[in-house]
C-alpha positions in Angstrom: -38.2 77.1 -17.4 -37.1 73.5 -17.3 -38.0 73.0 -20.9 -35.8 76.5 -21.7 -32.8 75.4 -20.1 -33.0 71.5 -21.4 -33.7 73.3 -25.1 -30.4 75.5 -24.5 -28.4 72.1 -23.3 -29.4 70.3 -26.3 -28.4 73.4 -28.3 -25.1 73.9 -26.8 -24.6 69.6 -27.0 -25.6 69.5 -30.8 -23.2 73.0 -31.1 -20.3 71.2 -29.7 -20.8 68.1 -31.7 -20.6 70.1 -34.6 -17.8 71.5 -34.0 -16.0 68.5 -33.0 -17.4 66.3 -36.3 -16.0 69.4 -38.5 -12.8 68.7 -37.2 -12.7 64.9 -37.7 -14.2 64.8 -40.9 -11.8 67.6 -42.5 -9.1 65.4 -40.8 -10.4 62.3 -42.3 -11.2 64.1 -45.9 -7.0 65.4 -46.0 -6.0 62.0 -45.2 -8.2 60.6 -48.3 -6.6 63.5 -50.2 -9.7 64.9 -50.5 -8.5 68.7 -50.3 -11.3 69.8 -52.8 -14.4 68.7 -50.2 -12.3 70.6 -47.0 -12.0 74.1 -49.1 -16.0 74.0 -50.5 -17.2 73.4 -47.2 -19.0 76.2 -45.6 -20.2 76.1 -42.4 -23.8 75.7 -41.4 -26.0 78.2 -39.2 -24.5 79.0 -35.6 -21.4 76.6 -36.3 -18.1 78.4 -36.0 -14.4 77.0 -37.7 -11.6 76.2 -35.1 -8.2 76.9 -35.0 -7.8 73.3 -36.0 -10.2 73.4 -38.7 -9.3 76.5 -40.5 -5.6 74.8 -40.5 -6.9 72.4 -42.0 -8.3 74.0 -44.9 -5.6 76.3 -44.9 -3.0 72.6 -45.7 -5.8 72.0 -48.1 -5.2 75.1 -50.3 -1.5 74.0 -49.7 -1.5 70.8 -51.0 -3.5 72.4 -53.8 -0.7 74.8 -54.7 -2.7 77.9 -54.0 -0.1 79.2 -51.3 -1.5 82.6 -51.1 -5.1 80.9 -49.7 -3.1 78.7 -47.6 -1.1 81.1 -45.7 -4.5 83.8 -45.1 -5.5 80.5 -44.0 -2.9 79.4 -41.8 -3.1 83.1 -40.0 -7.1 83.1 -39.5 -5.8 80.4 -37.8 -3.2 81.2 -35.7 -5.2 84.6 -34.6 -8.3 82.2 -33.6 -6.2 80.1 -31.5 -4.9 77.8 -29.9 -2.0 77.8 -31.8 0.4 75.4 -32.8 3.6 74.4 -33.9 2.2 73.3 -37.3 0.7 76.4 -38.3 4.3 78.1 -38.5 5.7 75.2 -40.0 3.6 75.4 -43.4 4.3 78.8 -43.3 7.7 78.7 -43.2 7.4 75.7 -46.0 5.4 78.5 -48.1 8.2 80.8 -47.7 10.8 78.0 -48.6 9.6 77.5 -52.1 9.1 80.9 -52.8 12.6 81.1 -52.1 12.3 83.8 -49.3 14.9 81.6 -47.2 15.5 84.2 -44.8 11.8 85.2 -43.9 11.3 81.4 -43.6 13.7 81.2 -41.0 11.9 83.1 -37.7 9.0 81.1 -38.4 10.5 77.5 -38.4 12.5 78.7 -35.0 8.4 79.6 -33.6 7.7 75.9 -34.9 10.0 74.4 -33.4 9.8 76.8 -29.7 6.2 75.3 -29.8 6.6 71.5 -30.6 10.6 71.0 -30.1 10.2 67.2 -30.9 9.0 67.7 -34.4 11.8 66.4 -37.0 10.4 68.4 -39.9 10.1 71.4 -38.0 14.0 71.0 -37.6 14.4 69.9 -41.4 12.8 72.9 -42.8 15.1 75.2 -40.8 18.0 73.0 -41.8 16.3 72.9 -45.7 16.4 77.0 -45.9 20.1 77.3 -44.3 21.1 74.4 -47.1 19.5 76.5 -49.5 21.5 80.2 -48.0 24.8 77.8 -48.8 24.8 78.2 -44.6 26.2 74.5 -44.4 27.6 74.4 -40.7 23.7 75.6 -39.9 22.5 73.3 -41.9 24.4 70.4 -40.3 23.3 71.3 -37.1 19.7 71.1 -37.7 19.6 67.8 -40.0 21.5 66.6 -37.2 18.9 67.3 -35.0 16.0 66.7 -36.9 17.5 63.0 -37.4 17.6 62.6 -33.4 13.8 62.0 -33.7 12.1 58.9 -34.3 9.5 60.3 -36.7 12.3 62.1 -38.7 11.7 61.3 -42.4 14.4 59.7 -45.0 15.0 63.0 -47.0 17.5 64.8 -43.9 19.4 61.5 -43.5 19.9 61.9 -47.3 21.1 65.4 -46.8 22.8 65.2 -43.9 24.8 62.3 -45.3 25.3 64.7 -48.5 27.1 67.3 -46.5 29.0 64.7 -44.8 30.3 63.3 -48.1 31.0 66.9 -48.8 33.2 67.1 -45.7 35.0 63.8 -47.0 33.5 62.2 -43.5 32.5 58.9 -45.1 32.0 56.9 -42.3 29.0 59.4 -41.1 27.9 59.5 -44.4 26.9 55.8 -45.0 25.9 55.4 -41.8 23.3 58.3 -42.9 23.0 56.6 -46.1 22.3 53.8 -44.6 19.4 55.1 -42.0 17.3 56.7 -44.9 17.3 53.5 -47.3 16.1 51.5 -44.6 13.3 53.8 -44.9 13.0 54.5 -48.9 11.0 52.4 -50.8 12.4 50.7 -54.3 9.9 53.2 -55.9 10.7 56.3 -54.3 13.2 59.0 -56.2 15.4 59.2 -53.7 16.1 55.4 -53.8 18.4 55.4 -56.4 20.7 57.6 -55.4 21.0 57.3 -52.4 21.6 53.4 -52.9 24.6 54.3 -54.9 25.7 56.8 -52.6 26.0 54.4 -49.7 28.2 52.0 -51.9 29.9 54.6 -53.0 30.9 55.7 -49.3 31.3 52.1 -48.3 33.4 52.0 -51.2 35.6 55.0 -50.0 36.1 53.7 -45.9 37.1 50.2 -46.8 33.9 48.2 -46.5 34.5 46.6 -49.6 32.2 43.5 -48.8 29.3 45.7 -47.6 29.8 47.9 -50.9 29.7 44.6 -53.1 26.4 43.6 -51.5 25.1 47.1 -52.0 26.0 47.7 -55.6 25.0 44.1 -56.7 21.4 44.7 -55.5 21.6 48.3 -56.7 22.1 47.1 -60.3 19.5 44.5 -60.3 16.7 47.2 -60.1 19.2 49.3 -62.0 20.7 47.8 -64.6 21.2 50.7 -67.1 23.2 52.9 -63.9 25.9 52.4 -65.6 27.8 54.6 -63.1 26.9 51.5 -60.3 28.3 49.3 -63.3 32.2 50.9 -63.0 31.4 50.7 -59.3 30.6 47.4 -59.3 33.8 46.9 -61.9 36.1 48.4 -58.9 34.8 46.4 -56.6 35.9 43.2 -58.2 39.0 44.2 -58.8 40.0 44.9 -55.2 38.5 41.6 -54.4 40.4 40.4 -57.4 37.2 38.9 -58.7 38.1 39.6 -61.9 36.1 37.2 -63.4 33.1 38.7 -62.6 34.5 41.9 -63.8 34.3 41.1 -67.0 30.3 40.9 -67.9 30.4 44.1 -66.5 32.6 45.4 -68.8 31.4 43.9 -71.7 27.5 46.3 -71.0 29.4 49.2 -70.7 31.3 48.6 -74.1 27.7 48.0 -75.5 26.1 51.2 -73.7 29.3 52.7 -75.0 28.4 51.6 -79.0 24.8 52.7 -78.6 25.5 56.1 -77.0 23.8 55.2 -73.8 27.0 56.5 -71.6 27.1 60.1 -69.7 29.3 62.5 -70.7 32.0 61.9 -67.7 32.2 58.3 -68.8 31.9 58.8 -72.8 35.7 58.0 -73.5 36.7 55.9 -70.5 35.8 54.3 -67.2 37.5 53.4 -63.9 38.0 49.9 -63.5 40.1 49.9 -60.4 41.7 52.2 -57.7 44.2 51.5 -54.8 46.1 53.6 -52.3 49.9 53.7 -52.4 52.1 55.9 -49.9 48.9 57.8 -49.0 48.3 58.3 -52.3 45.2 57.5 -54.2 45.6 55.9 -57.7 42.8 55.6 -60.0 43.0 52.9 -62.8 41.1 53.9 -66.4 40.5 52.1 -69.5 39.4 54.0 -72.5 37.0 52.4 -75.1 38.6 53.4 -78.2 41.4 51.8 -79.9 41.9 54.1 -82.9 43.9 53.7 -86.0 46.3 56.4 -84.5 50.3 56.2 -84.8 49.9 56.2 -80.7 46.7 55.8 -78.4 46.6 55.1 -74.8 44.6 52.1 -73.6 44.9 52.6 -70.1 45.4 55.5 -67.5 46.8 55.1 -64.1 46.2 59.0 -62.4 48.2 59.5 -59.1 45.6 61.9 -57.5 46.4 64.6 -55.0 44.6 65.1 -51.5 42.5 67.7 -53.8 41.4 64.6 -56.2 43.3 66.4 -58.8 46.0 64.5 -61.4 49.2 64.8 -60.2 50.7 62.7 -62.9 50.1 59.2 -64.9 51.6 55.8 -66.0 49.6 55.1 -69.1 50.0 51.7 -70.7 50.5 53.3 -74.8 50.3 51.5 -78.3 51.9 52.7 -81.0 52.0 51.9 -84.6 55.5 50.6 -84.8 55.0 48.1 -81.2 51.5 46.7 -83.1 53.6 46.6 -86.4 56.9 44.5 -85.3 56.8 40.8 -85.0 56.3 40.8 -81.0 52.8 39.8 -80.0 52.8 42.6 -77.6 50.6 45.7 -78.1 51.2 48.2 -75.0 54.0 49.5 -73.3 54.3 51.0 -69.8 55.0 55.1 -69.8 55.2 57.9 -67.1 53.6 61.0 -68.4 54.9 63.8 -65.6 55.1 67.5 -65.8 56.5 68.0 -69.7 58.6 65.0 -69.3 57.5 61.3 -70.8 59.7 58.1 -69.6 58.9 54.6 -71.7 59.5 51.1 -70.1 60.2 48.4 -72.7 60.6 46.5 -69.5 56.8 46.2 -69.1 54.7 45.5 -72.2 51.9 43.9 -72.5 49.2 42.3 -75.4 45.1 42.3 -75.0 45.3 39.1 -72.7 47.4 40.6 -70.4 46.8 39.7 -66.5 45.8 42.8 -64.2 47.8 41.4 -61.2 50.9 41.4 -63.4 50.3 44.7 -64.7 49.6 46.2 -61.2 52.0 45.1 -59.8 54.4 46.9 -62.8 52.8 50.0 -62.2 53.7 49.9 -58.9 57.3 49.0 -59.6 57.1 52.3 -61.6 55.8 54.0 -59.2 58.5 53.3 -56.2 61.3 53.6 -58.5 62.2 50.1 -58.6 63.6 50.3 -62.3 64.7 53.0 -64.8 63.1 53.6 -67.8 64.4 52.1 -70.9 63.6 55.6 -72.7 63.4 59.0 -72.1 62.4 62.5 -73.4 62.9 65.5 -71.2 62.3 68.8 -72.7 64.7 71.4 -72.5 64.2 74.4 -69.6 63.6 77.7 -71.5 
């Protein structure tokens, strides 16, 4: 009898070390990436999977794209018990890239009901209203998915997104901020979000922390040659100009070689300042063509809609680069149908940018008349 019951207790003691070294091992295997090893396994004579390890091989199909095995998985699992928070979480993932936002939805809520201090149980919720254009909800679960320590860099990235969206900078580079002290030079995310925290800098005024930002963003990205005009602007409202120029000189190249995106093909923005509210964005085009008139540079008076209300262009025409003066560009308010000239303010290729600013804004307040006008006629 004694031998009987100490042959049972060895049984049962072997039993449950098997089922415990199942569990460690497929645990150790998914963190080698070993997915293949966790879905050939089969289980040996009078060994049973867990909940645990059938959710295992269940993110092992997952991580090997077969979704449909995963998720049969993921409910043997669930049924077996105990569940967890986890299980409905990669089922609501499966749902999210089949793009079944709506039945993903119930099941991240179950995640989350379970284990409520999960970040990414709270990002994939947030993920599936971002991807039903459900922005408020989506807010309000980045927002609390990036109240957890553990929460990853990507919902900082997209919570800062819809705060740029929402023209709320300041919470925007602060998000900026909190995923690329998280994102690695060589992760995709890294570039962009690099630029985007300059850029938001940029936009509340930080104009030292945006200069330190963009001049490490062009090191290990020298051919963003969007961060290049940034980087322009920056100097210029630190009137670094000097600096400026290098700058200006790789986007002419990039220009010549056809390295340029479409939005920056003609022209770029070297500079941009507020006056009376009102934002003013400084271009200079790249071509100087053998036309009877071409505009060098564009100053556009934006409305609180970053549309063009109007623009003071500096223009060269044949007969100014044909007379004896040395100057090549004269100062001109392009507004509505009407076009006023100032022979006041002209200016040659050597021209100082404080000097010329400082005309535009003369225009601009009305401190002199133009020299010449043409006003169409009302029909």
């Amino acid at each position: 009898m004694k031998k009987f019951l100490l042959f049972i207790t060895l049984l049962f003691i072997t039993y449950s070390y098997g089922q415990a070294d199942v569990g460690t091992n497929f645990k150790l295997l998914f963190e080698q990436e070993k997915y293949d090893e966790i879905i050939n396994y089969k289980p040996k004579d009078h060994q049973q999977l867990t909940a645990n390890d059938l959710f295992y091989k269940g993110k092992a199909f997952y991580m090997m794209s077969a979704d449909e095995q995963a998720n049969q998985y993921f409910n043997l699992a669930i049924e077996k018990g105990p569940v967890f928070g986890s299980m409905y979480f990669h089922k609501g993932m499966i749902l999210l890239y089949a793009k079944k936002f709506n039945e993903s939805l119930p099941l991240f809520e179950k995640a989350i009901s379970l284990s409520p201090t999960e970040s990414d149980f709270y990002a994939g919720k947030a993920e599936a209203f971002s991807a039903l254009k459900k922005t408020d909800s989506a807010q309000v679960y980045f927002e609390k998915a990036t109240q957890h320590p553990s929460c990853k860099p990507r919902a900082f990235v997209m919570l800062g997104q819809i705060y740029q969206g929402q023209n709320k900078n300041e919470q925007a580079s602060a998000s900026y901020k909190n995923a690329l002290s998280q994102l690695s030079e060589n992760d995709e995310m890294h570039q962009n979000t690099s630029f985007n925290l300059g850029l938001t800098q940029q936009l509340t005024g930080k104009i030292n922390e945006a200069k330190n930002t963009f001049e490490k963003h062009i090191i290990l990205y020298p051919t963003d040659y969007q961060a290049v005009a940034k980087m322009i602007q920056i100097y210029y409202a630190l009137e670094q100009f000097e600096k400026a120029m290098p700058l200006k000189t790789i986007l002419y190249a990039a220009h010549q070689n056809k390295q340029l995106n479409s939005d920056m093909e003609k022209q770029f923005c070297f500079d941009q300042f507020m006056w009376k509210d009102r934002r003013v964005m400084a271009f200079e085009k790249f071509a100087e063509p053998d036309d009877f008139l071409f505009a060098k540079h564009h100053f556009y008076v934006m409305t609180d809609n970053n549309e063009i209300d109007y623009q003071i262009d500096s223009e060269s025409s044949a007969a100014i680069r044909m007379s004896k003066s040395k100057n090549k560009y004269v100062l001109c308010l392009v507004k509505d149908q009407s076009h006023h000239t100032y022979w006041q303010y002209v200016f040659n290729d050597d021209y100082q940018y404080p000097a010329l600013k400082v005309a535009v804004l003369s225009i601009l307040n009305e401190n002199i008349k133009p020299a010449a006008s043409f006003i169409p006629a009302k029909k």
